[in-house]
C-alpha positions as CSV (number, residue, x, y, z in Angstrom):
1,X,0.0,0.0,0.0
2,X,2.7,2.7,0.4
3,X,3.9,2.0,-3.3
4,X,0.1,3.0,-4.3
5,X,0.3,6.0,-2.2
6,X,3.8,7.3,-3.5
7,X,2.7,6.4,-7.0
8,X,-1.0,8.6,-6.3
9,X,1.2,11.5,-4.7
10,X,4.0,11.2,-8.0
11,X,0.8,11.2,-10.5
12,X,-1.1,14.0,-8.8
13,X,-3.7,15.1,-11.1
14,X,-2.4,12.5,-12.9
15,X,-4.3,9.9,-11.1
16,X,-7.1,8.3,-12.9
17,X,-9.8,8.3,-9.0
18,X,-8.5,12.4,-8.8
19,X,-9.6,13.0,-12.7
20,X,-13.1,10.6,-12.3
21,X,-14.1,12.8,-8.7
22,X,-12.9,16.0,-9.9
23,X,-13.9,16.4,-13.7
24,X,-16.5,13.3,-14.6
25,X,-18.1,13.6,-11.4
26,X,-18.6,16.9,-11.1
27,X,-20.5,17.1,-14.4
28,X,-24.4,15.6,-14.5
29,X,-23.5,12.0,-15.7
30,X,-25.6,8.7,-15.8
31,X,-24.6,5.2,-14.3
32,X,-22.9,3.3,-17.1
33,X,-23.0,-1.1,-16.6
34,X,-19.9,-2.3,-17.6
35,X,-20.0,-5.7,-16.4
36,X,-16.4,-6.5,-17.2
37,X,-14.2,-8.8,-14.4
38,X,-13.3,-7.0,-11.2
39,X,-9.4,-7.1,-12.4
40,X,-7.2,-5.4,-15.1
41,X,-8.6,-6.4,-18.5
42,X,-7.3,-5.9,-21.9
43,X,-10.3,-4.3,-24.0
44,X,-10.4,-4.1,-27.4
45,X,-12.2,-1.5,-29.8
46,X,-13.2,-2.9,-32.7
47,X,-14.6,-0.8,-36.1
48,X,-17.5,-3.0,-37.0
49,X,-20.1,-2.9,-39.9
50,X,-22.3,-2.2,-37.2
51,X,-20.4,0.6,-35.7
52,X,-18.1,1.0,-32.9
53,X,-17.4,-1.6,-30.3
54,X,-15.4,-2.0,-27.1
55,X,-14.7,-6.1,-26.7
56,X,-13.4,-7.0,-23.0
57,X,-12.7,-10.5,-23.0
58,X,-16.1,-12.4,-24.5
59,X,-18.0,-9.0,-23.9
60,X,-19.1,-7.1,-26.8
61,X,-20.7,-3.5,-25.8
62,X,-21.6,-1.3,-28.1
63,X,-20.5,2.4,-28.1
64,X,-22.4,5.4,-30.0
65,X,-18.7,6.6,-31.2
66,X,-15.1,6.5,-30.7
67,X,-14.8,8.9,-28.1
68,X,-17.4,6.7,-25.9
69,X,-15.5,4.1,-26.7
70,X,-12.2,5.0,-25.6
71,X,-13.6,6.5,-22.1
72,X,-15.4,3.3,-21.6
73,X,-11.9,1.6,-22.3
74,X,-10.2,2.9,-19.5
75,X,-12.5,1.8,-16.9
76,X,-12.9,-1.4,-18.7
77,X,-9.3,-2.2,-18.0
78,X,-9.5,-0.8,-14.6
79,X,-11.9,-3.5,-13.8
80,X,-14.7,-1.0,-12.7
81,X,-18.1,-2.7,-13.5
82,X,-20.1,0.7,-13.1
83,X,-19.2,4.0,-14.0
84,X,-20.5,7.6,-14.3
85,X,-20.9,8.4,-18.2
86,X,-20.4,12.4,-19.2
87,X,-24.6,13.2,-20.4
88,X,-22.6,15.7,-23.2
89,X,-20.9,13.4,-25.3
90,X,-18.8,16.4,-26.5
91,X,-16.9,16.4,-23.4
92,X,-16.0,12.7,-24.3
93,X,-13.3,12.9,-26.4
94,X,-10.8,15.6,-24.1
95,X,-11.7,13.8,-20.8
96,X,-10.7,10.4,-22.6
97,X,-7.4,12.1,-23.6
98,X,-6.5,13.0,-19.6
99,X,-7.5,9.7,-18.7
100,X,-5.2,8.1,-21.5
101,X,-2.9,10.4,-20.2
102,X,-3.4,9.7,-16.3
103,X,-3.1,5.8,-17.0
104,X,0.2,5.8,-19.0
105,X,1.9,7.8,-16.9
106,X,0.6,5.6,-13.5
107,X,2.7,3.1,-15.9
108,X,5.3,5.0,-16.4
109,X,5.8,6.0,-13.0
110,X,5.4,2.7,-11.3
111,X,7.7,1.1,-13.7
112,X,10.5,3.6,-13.0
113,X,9.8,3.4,-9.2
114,X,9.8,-0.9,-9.3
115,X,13.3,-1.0,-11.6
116,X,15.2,-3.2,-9.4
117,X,12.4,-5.3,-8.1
118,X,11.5,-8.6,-9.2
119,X,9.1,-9.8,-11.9
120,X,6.9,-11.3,-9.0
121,X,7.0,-8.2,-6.9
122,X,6.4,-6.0,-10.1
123,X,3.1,-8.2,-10.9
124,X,1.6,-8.0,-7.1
125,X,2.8,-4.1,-7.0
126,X,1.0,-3.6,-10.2
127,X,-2.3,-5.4,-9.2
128,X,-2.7,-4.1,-6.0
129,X,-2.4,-0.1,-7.6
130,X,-5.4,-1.3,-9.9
131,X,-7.0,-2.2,-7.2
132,X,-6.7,0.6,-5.3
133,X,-7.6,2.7,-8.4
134,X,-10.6,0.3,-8.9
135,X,-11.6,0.7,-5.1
136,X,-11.5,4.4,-5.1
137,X,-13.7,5.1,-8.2
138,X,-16.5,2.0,-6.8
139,X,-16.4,4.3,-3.5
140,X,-16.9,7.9,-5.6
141,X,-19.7,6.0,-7.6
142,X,-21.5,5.7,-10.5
143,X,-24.6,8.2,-9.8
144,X,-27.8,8.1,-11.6
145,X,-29.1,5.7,-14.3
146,X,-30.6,9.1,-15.5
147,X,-29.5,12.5,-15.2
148,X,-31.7,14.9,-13.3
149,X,-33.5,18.1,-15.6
150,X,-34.4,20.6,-13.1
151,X,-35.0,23.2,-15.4
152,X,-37.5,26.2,-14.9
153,X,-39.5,26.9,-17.9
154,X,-41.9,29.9,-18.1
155,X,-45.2,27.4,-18.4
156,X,-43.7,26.1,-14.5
157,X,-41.5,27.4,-11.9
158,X,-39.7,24.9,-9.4
């Protein structure tokens, strides 16, 4: 545990839990089912005839676009089975940058802070870190299945 809390204080902002709380969560969002394994996964995306979709292991799920796709990715390898979706899909594409971002340099960092460790040690390190990323963003939450609209209109007031 205090390699996942040197690696989280190294990364900063930089750490996929900070970016989900402070930028995704922030925003109105709905609950997103992944149903992938509770471990690291290596997802796929795929460029059907059918459109665009993100294979984790013998799971197919369909994304609307790229930029879906690629956010969904990120949590998919994680091995988070619920996550908070961004309701503007514009937004998409620049938070799935920083969290492309966030996760190669977790990598990069841990692998220059395990260098003379061995290939064992590496593998448990590495696990437990997505793990701890995993736990974090399960305890932030996925919200909503469905955004709240509390808008006034001039027909009704709230």
């Amino acid at each position: 545990m205090k390699q996942v809390l040197q690696i989280q204080q190294v990364g900063g902002e930089y750490w996929i839990p900070t970016i989900y709380e402070t930028k995704i969560r922030q925003m109105r969002t709905r609950s997103f089912e992944l149903g992938v394994p509770a471990r690291e996964n290596l997802p796929e995306i795929l460029h059907t005839l059918l459109g665009i979709e993100l294979k984790v292991s013998r799971k197919r799920l369909a994304c609307p676009d790229l930029p879906t796709a690629r956010y969904l990715a990120i949590f998919a390898r994680i091995g988070c089975t619920e996550v908070a979706v961004p309701y503007d899909i514009t937004l998409l594409s620049s938070i799935a940058d920083d969290l492309e971002t966030a996760w190669h340099r977790t990598r990069l960092v841990f692998d220059d802070s395990m260098r003379e460790k061995t290939v064992q040690a590496k593998g448990r390190s590495w696990a437990n870190l997505v793990k701890a990323m995993r736990d974090e963003i399960s305890k932030i939450g996925a919200g909503t299945k469905m955004p709240m609209f509390n808008r006034s209109t001039k027909q009704r007031s709230n």
